[in-house]
PQR file of N, CA, C, O and H, with PARSE charges and radii, in Angstrom:
ATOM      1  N   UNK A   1      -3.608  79.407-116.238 -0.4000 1.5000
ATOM      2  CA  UNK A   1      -2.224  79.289-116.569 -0.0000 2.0000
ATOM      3  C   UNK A   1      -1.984  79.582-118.052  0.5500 1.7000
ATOM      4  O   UNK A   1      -0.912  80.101-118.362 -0.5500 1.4000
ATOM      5  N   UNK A   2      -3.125  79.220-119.241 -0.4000 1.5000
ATOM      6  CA  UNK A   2      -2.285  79.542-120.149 -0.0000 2.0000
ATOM      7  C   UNK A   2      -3.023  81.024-120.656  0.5500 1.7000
ATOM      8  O   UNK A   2      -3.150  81.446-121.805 -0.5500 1.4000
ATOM      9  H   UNK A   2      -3.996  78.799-118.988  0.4000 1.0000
ATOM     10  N   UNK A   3      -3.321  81.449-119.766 -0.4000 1.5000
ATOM     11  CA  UNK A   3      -3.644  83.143-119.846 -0.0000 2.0000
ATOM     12  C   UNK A   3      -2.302  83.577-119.838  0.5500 1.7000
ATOM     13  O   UNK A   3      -1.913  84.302-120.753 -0.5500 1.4000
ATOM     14  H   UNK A   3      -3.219  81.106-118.832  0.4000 1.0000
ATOM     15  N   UNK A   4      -1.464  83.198-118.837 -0.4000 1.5000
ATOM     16  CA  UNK A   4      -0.104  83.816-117.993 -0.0000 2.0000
ATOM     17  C   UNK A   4       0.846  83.040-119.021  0.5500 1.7000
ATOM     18  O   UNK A   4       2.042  83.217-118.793 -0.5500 1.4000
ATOM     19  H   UNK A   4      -1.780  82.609-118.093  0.4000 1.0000
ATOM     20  N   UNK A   5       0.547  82.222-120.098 -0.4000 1.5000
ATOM     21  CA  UNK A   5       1.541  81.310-120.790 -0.0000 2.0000
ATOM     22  C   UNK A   5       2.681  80.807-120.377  0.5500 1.7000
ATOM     23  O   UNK A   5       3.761  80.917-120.959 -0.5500 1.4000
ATOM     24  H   UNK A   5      -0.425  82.078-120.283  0.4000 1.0000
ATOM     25  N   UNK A   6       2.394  80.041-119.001 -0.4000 1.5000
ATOM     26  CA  UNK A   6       2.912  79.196-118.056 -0.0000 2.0000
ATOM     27  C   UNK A   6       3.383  78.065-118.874  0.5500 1.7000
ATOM     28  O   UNK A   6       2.567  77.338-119.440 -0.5500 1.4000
ATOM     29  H   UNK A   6       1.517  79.952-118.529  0.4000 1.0000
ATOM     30  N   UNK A   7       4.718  77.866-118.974 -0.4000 1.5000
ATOM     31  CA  UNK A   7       5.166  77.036-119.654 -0.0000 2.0000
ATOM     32  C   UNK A   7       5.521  75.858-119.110  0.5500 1.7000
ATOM     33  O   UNK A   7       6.245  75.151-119.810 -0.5500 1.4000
ATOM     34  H   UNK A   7       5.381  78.457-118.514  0.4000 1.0000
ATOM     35  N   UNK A   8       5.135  75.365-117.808 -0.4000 1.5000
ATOM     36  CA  UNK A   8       5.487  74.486-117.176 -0.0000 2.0000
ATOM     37  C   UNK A   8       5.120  74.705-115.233  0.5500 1.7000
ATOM     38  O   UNK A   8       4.263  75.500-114.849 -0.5500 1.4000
ATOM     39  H   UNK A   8       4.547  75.940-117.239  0.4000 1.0000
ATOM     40  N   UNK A   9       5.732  74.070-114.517 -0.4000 1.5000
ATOM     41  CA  UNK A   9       5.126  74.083-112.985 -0.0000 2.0000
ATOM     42  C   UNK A   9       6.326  72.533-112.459  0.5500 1.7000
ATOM     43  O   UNK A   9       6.970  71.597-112.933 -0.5500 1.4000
ATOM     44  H   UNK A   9       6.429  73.424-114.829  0.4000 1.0000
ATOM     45  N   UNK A  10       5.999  73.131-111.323 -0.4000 1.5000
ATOM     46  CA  UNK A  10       7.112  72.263-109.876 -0.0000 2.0000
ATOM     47  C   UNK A  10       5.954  71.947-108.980  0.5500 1.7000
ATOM     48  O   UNK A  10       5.164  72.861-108.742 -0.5500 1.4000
ATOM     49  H   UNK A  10       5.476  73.891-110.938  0.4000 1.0000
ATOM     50  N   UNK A  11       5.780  70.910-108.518 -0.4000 1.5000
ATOM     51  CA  UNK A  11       4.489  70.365-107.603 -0.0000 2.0000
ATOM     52  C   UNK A  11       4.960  69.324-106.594  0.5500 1.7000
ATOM     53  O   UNK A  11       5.543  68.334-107.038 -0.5500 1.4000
ATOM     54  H   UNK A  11       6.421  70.168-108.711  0.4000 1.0000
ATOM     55  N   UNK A  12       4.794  69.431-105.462 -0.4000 1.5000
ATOM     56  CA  UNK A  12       4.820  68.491-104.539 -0.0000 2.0000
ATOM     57  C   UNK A  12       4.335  66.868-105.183  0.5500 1.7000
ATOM     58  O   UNK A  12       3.170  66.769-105.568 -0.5500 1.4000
ATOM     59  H   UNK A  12       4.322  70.235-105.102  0.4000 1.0000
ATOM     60  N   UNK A  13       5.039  65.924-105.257 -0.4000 1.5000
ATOM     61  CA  UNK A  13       4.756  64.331-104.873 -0.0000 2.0000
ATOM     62  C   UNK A  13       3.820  64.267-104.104  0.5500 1.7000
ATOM     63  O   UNK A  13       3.984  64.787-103.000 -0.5500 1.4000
ATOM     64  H   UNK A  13       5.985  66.005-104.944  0.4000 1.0000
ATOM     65  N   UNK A  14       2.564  63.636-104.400 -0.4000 1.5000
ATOM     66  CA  UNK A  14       1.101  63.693-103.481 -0.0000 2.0000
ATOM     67  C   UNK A  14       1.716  61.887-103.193  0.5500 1.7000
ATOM     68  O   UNK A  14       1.260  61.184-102.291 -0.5500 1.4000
ATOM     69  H   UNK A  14       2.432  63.214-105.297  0.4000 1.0000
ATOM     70  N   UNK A  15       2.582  61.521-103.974 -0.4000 1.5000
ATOM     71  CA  UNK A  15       2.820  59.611-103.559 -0.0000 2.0000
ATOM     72  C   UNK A  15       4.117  59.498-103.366  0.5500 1.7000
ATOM     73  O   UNK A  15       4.332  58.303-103.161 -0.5500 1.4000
ATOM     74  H   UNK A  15       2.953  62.093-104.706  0.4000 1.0000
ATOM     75  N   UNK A  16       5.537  60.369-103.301 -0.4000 1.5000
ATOM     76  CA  UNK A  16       6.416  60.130-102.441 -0.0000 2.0000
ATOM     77  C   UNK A  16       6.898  61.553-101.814  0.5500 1.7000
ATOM     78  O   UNK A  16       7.251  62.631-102.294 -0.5500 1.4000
ATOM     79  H   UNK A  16       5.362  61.339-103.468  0.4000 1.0000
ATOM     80  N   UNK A  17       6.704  60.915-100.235 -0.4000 1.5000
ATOM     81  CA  UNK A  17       6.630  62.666 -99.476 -0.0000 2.0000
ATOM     82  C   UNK A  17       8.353  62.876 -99.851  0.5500 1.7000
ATOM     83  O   UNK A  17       9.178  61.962 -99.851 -0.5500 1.4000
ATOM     84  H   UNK A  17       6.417  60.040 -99.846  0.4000 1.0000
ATOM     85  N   UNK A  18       8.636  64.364-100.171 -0.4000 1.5000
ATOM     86  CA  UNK A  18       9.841  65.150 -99.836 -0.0000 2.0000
ATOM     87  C   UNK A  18      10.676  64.916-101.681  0.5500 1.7000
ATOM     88  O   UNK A  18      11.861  65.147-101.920 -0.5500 1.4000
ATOM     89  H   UNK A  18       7.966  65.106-100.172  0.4000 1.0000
ATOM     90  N   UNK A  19       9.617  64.410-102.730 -0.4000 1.5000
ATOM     91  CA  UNK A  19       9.844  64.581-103.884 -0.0000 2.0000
ATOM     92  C   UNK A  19       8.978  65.575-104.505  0.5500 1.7000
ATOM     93  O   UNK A  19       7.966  66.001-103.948 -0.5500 1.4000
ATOM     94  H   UNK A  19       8.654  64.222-102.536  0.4000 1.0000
ATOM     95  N   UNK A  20       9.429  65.994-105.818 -0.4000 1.5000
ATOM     96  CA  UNK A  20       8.619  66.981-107.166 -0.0000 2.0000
ATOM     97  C   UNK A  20       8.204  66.226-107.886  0.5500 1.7000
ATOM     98  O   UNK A  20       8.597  65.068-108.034 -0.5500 1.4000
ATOM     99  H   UNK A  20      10.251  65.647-106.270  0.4000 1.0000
ATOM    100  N   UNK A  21       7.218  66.847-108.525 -0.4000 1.5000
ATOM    101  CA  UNK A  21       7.131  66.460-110.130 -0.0000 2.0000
ATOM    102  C   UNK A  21       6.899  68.143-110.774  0.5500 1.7000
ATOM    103  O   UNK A  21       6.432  69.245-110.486 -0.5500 1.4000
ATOM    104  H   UNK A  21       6.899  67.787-108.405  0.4000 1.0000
ATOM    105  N   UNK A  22       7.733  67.239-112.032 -0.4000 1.5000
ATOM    106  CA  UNK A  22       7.929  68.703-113.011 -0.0000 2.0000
ATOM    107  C   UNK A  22       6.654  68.453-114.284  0.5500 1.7000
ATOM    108  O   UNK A  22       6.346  67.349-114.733 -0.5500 1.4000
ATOM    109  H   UNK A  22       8.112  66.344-112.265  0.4000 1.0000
ATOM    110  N   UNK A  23       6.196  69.449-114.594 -0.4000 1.5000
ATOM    111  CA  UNK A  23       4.977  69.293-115.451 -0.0000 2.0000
ATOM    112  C   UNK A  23       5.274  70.029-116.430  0.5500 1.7000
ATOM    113  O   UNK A  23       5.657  71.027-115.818 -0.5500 1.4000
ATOM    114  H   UNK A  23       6.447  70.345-114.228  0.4000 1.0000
ATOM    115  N   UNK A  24       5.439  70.405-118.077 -0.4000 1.5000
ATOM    116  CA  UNK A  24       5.096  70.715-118.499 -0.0000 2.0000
ATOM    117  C   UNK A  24       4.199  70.731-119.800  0.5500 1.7000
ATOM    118  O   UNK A  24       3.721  69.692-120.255 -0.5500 1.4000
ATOM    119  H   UNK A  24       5.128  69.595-118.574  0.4000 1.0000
ATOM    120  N   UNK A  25       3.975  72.131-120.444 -0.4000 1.5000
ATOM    121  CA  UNK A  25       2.645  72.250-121.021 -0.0000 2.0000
ATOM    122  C   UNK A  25       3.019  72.646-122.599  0.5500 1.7000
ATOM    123  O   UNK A  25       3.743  73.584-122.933 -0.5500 1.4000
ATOM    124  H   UNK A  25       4.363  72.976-120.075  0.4000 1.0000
ATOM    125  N   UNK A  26       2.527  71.955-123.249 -0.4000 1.5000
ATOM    126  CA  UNK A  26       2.286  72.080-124.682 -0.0000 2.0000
ATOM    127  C   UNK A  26       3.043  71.156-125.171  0.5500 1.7000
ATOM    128  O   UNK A  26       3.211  70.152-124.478 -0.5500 1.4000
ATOM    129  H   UNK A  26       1.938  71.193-122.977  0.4000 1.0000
ATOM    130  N   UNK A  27       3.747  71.254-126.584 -0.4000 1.5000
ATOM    131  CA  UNK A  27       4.517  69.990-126.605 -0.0000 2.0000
ATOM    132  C   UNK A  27       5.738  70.343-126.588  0.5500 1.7000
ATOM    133  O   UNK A  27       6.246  71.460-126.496 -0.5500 1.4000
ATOM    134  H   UNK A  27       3.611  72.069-127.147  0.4000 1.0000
ATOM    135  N   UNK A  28       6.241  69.191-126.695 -0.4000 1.5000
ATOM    136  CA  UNK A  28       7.639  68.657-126.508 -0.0000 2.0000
ATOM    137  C   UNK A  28       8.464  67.237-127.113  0.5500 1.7000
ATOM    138  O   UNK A  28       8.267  66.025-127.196 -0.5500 1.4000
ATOM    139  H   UNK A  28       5.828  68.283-126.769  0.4000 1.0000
ATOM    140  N   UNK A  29       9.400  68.141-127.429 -0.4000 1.5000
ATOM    141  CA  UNK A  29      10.220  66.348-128.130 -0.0000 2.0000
ATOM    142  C   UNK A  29      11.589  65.897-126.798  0.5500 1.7000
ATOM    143  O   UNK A  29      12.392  66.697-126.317 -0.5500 1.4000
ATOM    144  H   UNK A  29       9.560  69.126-127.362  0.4000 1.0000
ATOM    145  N   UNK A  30      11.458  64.151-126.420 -0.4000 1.5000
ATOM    146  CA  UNK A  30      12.607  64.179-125.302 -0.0000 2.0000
ATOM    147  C   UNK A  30      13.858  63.969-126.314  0.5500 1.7000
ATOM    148  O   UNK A  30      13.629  63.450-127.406 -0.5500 1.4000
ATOM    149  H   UNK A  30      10.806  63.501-126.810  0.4000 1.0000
ATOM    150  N   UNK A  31      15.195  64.369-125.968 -0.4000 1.5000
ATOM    151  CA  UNK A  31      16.387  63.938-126.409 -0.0000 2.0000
ATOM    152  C   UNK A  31      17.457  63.308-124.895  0.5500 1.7000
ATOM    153  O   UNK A  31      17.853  63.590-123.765 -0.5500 1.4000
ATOM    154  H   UNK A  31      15.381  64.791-125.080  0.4000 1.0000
ATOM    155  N   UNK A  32      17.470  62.517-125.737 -0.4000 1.5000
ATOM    156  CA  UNK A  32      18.740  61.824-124.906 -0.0000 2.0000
ATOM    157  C   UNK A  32      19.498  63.246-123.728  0.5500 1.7000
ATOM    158  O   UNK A  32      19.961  64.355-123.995 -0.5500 1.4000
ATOM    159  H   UNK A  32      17.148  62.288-126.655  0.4000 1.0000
ATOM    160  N   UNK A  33      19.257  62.298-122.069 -0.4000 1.5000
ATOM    161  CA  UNK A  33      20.205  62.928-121.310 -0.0000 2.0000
ATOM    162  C   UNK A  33      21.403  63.219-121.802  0.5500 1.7000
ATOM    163  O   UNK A  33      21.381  64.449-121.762 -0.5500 1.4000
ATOM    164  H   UNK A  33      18.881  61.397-121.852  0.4000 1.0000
ATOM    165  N   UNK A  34      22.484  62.901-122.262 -0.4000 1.5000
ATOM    166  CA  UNK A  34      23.903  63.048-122.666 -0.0000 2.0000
ATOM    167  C   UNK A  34      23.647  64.241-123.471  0.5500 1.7000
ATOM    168  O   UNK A  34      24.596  65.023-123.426 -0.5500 1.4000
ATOM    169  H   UNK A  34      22.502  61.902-122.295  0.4000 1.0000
ATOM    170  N   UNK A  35      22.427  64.727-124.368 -0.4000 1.5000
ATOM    171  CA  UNK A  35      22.885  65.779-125.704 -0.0000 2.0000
ATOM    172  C   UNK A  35      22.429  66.980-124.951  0.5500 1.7000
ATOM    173  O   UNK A  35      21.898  66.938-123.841 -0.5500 1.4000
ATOM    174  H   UNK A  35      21.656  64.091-124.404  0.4000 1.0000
ATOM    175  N   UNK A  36      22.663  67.989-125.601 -0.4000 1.5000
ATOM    176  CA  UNK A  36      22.468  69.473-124.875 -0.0000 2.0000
ATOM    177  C   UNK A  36      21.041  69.896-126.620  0.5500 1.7000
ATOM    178  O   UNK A  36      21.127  69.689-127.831 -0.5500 1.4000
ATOM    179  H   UNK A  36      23.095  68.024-126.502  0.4000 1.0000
ATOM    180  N   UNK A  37      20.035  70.482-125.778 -0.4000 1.5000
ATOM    181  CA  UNK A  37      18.998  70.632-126.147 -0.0000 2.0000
ATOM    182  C   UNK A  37      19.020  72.045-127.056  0.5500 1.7000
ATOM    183  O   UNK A  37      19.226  73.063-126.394 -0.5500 1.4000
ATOM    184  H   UNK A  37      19.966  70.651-124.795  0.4000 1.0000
ATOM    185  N   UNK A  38      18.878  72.173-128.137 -0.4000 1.5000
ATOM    186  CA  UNK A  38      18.908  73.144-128.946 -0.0000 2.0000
ATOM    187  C   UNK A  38      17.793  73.650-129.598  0.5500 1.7000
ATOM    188  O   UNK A  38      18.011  74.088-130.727 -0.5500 1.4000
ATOM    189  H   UNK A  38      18.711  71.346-128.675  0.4000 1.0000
ATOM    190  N   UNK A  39      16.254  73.723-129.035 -0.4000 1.5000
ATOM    191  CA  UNK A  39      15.265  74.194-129.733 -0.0000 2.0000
ATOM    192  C   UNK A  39      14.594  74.157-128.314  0.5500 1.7000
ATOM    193  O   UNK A  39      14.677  73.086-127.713 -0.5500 1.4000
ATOM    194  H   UNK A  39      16.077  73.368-128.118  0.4000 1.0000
ATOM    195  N   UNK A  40      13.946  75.188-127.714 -0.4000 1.5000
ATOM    196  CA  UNK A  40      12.989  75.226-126.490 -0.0000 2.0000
ATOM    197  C   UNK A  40      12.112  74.124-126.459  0.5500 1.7000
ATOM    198  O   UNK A  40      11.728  73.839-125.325 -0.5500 1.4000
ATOM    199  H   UNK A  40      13.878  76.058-128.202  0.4000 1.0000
ATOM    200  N   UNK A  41      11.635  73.344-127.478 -0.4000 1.5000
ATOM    201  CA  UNK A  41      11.331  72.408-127.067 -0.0000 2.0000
ATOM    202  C   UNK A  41      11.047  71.186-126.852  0.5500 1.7000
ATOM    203  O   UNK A  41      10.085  70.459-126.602 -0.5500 1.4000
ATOM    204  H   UNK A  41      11.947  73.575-128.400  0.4000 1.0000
ATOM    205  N   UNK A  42      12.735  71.143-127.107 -0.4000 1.5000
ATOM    206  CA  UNK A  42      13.352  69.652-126.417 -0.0000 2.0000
ATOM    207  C   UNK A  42      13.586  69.729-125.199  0.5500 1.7000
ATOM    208  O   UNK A  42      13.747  70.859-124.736 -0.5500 1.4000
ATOM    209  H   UNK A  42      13.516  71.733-127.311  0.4000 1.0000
ATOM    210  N   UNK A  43      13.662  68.745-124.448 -0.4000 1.5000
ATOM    211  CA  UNK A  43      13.929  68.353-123.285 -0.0000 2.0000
ATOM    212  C   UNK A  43      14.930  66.975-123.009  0.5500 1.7000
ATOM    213  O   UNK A  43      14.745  65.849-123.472 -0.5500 1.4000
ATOM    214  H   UNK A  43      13.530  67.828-124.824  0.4000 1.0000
ATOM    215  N   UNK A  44      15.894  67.361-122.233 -0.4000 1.5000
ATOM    216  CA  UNK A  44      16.921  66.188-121.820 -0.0000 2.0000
ATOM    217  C   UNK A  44      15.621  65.474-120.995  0.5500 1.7000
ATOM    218  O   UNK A  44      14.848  66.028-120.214 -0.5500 1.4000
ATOM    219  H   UNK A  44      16.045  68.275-121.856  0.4000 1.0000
ATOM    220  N   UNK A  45      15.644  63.933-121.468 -0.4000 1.5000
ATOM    221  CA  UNK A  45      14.688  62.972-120.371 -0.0000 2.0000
ATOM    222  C   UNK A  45      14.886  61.503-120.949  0.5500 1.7000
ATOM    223  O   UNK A  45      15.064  61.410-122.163 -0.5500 1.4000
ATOM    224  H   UNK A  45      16.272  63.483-122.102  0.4000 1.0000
ATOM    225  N   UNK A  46      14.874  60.642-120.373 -0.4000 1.5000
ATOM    226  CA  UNK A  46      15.098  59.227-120.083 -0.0000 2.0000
ATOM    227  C   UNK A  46      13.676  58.481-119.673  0.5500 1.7000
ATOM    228  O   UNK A  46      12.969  58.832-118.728 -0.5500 1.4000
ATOM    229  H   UNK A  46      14.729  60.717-119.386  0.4000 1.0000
ATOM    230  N   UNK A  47      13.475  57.687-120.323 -0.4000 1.5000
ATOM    231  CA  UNK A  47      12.112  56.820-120.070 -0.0000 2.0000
ATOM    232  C   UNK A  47      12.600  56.260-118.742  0.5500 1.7000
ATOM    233  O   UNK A  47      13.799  56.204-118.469 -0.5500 1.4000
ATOM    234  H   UNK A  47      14.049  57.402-121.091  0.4000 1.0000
ATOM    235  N   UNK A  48      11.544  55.809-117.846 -0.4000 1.5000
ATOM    236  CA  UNK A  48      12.085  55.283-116.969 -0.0000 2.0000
ATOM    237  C   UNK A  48      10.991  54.425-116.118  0.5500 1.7000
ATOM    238  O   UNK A  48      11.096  53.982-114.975 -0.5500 1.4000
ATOM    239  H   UNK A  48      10.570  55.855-118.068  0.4000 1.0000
ATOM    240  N   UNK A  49      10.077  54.347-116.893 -0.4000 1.5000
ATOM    241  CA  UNK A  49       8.970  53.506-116.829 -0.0000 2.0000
ATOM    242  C   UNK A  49       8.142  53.161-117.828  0.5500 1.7000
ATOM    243  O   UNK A  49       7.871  54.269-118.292 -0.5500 1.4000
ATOM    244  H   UNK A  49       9.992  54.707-117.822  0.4000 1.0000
ATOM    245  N   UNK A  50       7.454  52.233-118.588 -0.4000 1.5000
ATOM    246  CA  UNK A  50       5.819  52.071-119.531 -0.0000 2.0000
ATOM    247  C   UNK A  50       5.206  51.376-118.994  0.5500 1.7000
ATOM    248  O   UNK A  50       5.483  50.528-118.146 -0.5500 1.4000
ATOM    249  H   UNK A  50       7.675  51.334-118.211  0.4000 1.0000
ATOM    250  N   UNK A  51       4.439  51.629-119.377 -0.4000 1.5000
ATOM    251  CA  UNK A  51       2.994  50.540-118.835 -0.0000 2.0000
ATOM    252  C   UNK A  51       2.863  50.788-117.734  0.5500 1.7000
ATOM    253  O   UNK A  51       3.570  51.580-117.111 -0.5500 1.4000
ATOM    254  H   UNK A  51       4.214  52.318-120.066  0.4000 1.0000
ATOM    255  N   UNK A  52       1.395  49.788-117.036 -0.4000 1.5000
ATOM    256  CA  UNK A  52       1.134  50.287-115.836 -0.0000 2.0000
ATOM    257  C   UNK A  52       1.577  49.753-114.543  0.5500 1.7000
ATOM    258  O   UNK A  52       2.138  48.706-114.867 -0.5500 1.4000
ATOM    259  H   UNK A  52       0.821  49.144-117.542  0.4000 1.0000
ATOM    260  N   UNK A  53       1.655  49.861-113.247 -0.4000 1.5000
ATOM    261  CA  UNK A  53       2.106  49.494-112.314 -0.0000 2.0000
ATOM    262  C   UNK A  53       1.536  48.261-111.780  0.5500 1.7000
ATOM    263  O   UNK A  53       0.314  48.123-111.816 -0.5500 1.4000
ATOM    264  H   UNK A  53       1.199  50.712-112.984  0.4000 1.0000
ATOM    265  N   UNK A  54       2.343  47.271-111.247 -0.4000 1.5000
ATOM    266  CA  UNK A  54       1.876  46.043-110.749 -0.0000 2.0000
ATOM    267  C   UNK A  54       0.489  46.210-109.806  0.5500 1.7000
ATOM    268  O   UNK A  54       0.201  47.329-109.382 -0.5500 1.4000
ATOM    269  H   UNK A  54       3.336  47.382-111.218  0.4000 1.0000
ATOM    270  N   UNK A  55      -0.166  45.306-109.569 -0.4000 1.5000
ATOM    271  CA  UNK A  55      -1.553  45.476-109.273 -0.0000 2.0000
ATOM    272  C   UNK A  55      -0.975  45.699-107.930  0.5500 1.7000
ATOM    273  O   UNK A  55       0.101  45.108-107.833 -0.5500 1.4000
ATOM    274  H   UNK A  55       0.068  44.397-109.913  0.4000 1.0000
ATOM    275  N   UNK A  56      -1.397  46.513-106.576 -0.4000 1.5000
ATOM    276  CA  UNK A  56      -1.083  46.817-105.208 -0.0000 2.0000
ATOM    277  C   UNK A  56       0.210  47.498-105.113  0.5500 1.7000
ATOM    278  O   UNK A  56       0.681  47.714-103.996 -0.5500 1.4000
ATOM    279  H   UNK A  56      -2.271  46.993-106.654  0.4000 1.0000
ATOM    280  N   UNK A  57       0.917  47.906-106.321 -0.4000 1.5000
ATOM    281  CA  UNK A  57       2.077  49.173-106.030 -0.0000 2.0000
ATOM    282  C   UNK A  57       0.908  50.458-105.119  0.5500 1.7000
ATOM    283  O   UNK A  57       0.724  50.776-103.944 -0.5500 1.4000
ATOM    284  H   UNK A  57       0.535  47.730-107.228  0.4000 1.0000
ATOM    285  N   UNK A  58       0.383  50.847-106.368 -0.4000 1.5000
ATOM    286  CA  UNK A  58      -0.211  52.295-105.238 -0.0000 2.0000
ATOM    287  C   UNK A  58      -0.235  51.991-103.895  0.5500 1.7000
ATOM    288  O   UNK A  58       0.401  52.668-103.087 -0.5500 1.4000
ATOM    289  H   UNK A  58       0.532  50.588-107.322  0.4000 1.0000
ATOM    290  N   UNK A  59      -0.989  50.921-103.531 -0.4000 1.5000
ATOM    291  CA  UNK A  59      -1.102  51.077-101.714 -0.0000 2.0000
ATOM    292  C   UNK A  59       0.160  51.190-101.486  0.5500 1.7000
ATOM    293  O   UNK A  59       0.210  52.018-100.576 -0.5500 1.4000
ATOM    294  H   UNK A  59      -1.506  50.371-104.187  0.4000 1.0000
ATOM    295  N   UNK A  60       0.964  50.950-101.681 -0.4000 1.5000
ATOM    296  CA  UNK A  60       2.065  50.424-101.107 -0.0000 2.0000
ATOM    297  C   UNK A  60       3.320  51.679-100.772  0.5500 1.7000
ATOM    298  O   UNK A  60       4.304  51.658-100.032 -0.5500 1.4000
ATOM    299  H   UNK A  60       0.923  50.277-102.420  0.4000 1.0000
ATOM    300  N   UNK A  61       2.708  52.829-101.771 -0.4000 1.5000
ATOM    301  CA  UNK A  61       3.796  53.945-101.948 -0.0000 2.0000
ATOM    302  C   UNK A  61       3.464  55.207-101.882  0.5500 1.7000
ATOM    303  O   UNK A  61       4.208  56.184-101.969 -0.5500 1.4000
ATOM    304  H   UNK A  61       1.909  52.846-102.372  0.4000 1.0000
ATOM    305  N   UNK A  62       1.911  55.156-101.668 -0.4000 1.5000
ATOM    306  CA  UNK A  62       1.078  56.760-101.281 -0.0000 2.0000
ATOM    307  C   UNK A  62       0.813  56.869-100.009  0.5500 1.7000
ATOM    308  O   UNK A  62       0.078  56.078 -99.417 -0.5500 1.4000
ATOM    309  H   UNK A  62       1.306  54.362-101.597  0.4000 1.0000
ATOM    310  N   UNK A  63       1.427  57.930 -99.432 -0.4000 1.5000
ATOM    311  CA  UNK A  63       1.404  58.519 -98.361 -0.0000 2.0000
ATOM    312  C   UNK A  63       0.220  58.267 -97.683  0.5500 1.7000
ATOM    313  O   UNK A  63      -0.949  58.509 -97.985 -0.5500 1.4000
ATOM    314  H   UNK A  63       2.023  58.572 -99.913  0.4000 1.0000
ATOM    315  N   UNK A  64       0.777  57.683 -96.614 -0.4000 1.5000
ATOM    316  CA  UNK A  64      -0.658  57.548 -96.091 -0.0000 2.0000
ATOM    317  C   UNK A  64      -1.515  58.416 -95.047  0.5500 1.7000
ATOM    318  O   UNK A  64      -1.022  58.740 -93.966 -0.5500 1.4000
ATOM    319  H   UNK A  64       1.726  57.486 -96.369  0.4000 1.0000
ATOM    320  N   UNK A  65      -3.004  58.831 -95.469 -0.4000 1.5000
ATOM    321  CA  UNK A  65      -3.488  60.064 -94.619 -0.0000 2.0000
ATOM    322  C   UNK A  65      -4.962  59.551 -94.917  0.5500 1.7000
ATOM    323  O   UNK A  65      -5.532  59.086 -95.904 -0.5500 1.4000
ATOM    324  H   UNK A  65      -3.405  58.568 -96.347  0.4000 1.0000
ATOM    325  N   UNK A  66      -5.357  59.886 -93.448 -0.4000 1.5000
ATOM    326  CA  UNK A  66      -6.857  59.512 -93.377 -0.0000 2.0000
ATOM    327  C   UNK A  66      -7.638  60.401 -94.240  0.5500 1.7000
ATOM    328  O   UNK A  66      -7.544  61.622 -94.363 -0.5500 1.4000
ATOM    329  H   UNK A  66      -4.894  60.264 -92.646  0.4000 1.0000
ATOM    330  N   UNK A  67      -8.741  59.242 -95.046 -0.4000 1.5000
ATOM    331  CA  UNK A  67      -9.953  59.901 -95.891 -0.0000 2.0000
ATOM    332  C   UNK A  67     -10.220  60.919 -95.056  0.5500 1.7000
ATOM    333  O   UNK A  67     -10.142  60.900 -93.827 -0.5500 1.4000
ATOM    334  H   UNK A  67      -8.818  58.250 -94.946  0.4000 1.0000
ATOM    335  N   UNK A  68     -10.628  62.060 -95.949 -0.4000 1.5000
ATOM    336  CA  UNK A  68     -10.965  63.369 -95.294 -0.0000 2.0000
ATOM    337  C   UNK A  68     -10.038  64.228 -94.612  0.5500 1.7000
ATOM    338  O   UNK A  68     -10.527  65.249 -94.128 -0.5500 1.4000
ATOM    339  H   UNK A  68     -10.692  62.076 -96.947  0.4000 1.0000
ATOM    340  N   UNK A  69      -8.730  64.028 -94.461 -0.4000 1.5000
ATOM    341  CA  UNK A  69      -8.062  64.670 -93.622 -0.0000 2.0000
ATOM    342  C   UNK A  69      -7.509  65.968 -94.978  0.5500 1.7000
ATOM    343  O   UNK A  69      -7.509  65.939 -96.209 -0.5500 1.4000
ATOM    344  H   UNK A  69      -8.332  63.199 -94.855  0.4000 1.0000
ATOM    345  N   UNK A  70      -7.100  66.979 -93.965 -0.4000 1.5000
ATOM    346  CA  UNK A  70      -6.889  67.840 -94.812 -0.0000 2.0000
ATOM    347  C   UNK A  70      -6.135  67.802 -95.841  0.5500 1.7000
ATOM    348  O   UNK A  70      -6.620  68.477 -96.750 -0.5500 1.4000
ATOM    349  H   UNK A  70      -7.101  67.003 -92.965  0.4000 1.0000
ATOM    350  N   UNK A  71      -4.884  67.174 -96.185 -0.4000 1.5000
ATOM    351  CA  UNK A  71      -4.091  67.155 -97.034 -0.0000 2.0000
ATOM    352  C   UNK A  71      -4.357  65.791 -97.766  0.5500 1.7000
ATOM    353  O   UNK A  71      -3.489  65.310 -98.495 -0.5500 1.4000
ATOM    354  H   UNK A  71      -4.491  66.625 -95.447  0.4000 1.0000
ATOM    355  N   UNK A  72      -5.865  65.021 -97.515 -0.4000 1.5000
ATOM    356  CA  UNK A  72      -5.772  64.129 -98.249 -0.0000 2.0000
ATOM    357  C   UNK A  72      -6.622  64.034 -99.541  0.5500 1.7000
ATOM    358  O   UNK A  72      -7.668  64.664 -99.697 -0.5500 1.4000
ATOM    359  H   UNK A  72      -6.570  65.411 -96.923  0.4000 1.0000
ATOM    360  N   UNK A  73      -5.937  62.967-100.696 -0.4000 1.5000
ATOM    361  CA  UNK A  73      -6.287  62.569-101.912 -0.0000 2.0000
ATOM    362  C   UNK A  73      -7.665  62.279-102.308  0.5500 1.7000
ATOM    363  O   UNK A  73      -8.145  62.388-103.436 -0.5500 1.4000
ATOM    364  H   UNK A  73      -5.087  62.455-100.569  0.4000 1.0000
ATOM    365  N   UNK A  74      -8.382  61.798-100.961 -0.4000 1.5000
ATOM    366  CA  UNK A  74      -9.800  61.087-101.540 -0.0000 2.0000
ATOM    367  C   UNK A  74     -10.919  61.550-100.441  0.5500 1.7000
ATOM    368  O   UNK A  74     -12.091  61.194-100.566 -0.5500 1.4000
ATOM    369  H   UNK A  74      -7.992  61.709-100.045  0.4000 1.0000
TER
END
């Protein structure tokens, strides 16, 4: 990817089916949703989590698919 200087990517949610996640690559400064972004690389974004997840969230919200099955994680 950064042969092709892929500046970013759209990926399937492997932990909530029928969502994205947006990825991108190199850096970046966030600005407030409300302002309109004036340098490539800012990004409108909102914290919307820190720290880590309560102990037994993961089970609780990853798709569930048998070890070994084709589309699975582990």
């Amino acid at each position: 990817m950064r042969a092709h200087r892929i500046a970013g990517l759209i990926a399937p949610s492997a932990a909530i089916e029928g969502h994205d996640n947006l990825t991108f690559f190199g850096p970046r400064r966030a600005v407030a949703l409300h302002r309109t972004p004036v340098l490539h690389s800012t990004v409108p974004a909102a914290m919307v989590s820190r720290g880590a997840p309560d102990p037994g969230l993961l089970a609780r919200i990853v798709r569930g698919t048998a070890p070994g099955a084709p589309d699975s994680l582990f």
